[in-house]
PLY file of the C-alpha trace (Angstrom):
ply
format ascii 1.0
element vertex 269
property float x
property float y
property float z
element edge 268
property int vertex1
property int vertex2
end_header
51.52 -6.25 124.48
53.64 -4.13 126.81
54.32 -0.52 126.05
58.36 -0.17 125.18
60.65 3.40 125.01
62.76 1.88 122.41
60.22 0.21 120.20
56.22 1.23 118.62
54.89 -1.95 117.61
51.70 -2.24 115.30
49.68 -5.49 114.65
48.09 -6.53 111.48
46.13 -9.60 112.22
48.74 -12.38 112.09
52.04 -9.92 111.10
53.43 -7.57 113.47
55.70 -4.34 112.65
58.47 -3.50 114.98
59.75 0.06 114.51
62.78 1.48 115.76
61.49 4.51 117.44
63.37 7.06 118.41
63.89 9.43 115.20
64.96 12.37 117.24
68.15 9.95 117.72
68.49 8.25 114.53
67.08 5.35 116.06
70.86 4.84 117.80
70.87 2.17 120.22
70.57 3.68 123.87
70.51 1.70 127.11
67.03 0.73 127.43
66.75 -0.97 124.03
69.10 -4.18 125.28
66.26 -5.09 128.25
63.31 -4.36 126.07
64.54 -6.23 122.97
64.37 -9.55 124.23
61.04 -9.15 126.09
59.91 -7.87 122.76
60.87 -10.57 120.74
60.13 -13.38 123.49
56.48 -11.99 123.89
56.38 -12.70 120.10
57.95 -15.51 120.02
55.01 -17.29 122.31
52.37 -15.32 121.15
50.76 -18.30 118.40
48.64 -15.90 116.28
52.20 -14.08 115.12
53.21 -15.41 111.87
55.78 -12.80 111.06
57.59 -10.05 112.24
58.86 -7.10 110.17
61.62 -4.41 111.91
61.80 -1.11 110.61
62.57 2.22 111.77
60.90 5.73 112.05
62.36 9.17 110.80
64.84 9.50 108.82
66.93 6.26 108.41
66.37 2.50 110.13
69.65 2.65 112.86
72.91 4.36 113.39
73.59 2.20 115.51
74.85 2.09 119.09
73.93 5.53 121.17
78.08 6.45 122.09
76.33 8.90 124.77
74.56 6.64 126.71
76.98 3.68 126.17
79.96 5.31 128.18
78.13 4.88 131.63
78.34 1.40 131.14
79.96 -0.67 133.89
83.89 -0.85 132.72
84.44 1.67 130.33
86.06 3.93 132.72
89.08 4.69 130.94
91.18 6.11 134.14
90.18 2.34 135.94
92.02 -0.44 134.11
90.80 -2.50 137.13
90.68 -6.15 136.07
87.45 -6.12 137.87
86.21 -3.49 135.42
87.01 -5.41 132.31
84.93 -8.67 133.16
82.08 -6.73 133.89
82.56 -4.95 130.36
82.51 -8.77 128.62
79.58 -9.57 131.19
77.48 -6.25 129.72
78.35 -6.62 126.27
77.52 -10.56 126.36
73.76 -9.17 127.52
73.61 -7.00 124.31
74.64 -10.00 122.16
71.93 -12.09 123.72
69.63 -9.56 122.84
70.16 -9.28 119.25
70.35 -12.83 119.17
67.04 -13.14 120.28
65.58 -12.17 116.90
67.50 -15.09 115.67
65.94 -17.11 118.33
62.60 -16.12 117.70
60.73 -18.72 115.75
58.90 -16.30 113.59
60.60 -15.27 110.23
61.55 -11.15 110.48
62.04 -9.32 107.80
64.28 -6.17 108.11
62.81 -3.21 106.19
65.77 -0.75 105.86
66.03 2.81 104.99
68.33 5.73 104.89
71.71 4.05 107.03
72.04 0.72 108.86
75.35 1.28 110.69
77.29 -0.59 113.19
74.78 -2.03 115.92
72.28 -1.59 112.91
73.74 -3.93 111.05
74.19 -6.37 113.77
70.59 -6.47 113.96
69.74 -6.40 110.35
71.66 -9.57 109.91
70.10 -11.22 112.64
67.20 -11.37 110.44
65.72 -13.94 108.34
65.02 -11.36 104.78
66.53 -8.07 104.32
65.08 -5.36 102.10
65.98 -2.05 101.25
64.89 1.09 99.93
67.30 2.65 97.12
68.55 5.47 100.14
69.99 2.52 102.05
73.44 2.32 102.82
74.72 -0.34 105.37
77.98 0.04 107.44
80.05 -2.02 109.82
82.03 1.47 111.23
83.42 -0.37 114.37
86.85 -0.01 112.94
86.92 3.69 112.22
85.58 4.23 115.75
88.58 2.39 117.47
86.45 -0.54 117.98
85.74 -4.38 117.00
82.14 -5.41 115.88
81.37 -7.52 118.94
77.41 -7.68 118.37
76.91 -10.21 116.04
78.19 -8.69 111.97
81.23 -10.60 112.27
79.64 -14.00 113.12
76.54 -13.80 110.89
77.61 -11.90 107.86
80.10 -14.37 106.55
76.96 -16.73 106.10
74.92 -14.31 104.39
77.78 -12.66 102.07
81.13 -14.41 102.32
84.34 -14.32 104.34
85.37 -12.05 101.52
83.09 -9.23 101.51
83.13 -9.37 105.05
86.87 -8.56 104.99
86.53 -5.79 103.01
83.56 -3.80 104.67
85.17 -4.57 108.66
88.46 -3.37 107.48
87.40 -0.16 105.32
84.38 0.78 107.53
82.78 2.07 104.08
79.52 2.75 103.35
77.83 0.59 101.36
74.69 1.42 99.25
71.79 -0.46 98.51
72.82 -1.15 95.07
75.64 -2.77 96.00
74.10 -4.72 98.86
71.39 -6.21 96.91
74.89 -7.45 94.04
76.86 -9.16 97.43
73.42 -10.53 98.71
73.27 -8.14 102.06
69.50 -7.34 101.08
67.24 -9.46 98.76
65.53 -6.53 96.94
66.03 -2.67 96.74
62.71 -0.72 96.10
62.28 2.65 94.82
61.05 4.51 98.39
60.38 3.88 101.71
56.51 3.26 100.80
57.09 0.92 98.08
59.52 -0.75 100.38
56.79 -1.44 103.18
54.51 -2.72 100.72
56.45 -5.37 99.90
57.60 -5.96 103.16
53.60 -6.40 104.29
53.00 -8.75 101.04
56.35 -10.65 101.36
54.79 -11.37 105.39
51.31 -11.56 104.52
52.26 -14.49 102.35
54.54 -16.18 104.95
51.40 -15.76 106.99
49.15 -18.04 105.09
51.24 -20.74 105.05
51.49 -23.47 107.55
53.14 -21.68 110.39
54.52 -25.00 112.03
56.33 -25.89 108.92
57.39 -22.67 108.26
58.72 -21.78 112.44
60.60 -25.54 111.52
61.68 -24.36 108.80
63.81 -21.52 110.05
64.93 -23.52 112.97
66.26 -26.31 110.53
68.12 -23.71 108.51
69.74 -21.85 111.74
70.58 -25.24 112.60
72.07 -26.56 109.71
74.42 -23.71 109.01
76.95 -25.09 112.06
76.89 -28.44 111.51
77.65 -31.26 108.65
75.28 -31.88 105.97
74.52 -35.13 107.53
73.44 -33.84 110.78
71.47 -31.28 109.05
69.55 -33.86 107.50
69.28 -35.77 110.69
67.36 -32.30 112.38
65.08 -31.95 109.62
63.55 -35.25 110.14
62.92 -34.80 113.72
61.63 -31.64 113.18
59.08 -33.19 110.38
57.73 -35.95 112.74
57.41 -33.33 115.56
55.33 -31.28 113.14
53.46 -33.36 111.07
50.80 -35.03 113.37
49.79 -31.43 113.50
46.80 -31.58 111.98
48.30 -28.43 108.99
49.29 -31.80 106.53
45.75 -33.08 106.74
44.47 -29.37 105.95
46.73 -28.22 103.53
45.53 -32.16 101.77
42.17 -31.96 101.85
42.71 -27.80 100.02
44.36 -29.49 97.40
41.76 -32.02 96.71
39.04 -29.47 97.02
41.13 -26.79 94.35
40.83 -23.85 97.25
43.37 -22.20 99.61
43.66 -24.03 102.92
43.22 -22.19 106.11
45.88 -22.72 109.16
0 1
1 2
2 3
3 4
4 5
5 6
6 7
7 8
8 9
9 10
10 11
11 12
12 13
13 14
14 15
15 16
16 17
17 18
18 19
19 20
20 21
21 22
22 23
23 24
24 25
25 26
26 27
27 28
28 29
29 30
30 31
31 32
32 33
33 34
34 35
35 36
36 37
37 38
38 39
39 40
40 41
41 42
42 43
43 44
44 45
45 46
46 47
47 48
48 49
49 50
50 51
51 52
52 53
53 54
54 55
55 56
56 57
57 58
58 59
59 60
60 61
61 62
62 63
63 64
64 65
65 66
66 67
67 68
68 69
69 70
70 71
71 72
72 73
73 74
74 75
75 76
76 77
77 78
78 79
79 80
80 81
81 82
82 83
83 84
84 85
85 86
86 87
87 88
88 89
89 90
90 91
91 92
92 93
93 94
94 95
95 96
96 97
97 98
98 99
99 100
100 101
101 102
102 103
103 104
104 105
105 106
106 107
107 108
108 109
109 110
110 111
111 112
112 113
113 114
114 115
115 116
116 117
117 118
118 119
119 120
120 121
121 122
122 123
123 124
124 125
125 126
126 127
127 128
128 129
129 130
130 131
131 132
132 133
133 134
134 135
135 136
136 137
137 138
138 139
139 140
140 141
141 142
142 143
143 144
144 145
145 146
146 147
147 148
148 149
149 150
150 151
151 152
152 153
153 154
154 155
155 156
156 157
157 158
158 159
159 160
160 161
161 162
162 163
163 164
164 165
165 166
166 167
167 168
168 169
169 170
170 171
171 172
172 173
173 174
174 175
175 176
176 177
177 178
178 179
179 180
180 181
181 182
182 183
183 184
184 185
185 186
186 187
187 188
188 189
189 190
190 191
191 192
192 193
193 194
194 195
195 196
196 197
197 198
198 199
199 200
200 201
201 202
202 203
203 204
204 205
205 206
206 207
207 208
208 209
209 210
210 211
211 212
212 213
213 214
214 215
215 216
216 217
217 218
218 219
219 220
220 221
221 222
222 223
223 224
224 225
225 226
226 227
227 228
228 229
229 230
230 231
231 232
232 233
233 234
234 235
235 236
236 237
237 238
238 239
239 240
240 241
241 242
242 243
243 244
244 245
245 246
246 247
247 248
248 249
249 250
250 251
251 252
252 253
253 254
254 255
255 256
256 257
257 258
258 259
259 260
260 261
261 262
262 263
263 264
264 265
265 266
266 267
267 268
């Protein structure tokens, strides 16, 4: 797997650990993060022996989000040129950031977020692009756009509605407030809040060692049913989860996971 600036990624026979990796930073969002993110997650995404994927983040806290420093050399934020020239490419640059992020969505292989210390603005965007989101008790999450003069253009406002309401995601893009993990885990931002950052990992490694040994067809289907279903009517959803069944189950897994059962052991996909 290629070597990435923004990223350290460890493999653990079918599960592979993405970690945000640049502590010195708080793991904020710089430039070269947008290119490498969807090579990352493509290369993963292809790659047959990954099962799951879980994103964490070295030093101190998993993101705070996008790196301000870095992100005013992008094309169009010149604020002397109100050039109309300079705004499209602005939409053009930020539409290749929300591609990235949207990538892990994209990726067929569940990913867990494993979150420490703050997940804030650009963090959060990518947190909720996951599939599972954990915390440790130091979590706090934030969608800060507003208090920095800005909307949340990366995803939060498209995704969290799903995940916690229309409601709650009022609340936390107008107020900008931090949110701990406590309270996460009550409006269903994170499934489970863990003592530490240790105890956190562990469960994130059993939680994807045990999506590992199931079927992985039926599980990659799986999340691409429910990513599909959650634009469309009931009826269509049911429509996509049939032709995703008869895609998958000639697969040879069915016949395995049969002939475990009969035999009272564990199959092996």
């Amino acid at each position: 797997m290629s070597e990435y600036k923004s990223f350290e990624v460890e493999r653990h026979d079918a599960v592979v650990e993405v970690y945000l990796n640049r502590p010195e930073k708080r793991n904020a969002m710089g430039l070269e993060l947008w290119d490498e993110l969807p090579e990352l997650f493509s290369a993963l995404d292809f790659d047959h022996s990954v099962r799951a994927i879980i994103i964490g983040g070295r030093g101190k806290m998993f993101c705070a989000g996008l790196d301000l420093t870095s992100t005013m050399s992008i094309p169009g934020l010149d604020f002397g040129d109100q050039k109309p020239e300079g705004r499209i490419d602005l939409a053009v640059f930020v539409r290749k950031w929300q591609d990235a992020l949207t990538a892990i969505e994209r990726c067929r292989k569940p990913v867990i977020a494993a979150i420490h210390g703050g997940c804030i603005g650009g963090g959060l965007d990518l947190a909720s692009a996951c599939d599972i989101r954990l915390a440790s008790r130091d979590a706090f999450f934030s969608l800060r756009e507003a208090a920095m003069a800005m909307v949340a253009d990366l995803g939060s406002l498209q995704r969290l509605p799903l995940i916690i309401g229309q409601g709650l995601t009022r609340e936390l893009a107008f107020t900008a407030r931090d949110v701990p993990a406590e309270e996460a885990k009550e409006m269903r931002l994170v499934n489970h809040v863990y003592d530490d950052q240790d105890a956190m990992m562990k469960a994130a490694r059993e939680m994807a060692e045990q999506i590992a040994a199931q079927a992985p067809l039926a599980v990659q289907s799986s999340k691409q049913v429910l990513n599909y279903s959650r634009h469309v009517s009931v009826e269509d959803g049911l429509h996509y989860a049939v032709i995703r069944n008869s895609m998958i189950l000639p697969s040879g897994e069915l016949l395995e996971a049969m002939q475990a059962f009969m035999e009272k052991r564990k199959p092996k996909f």
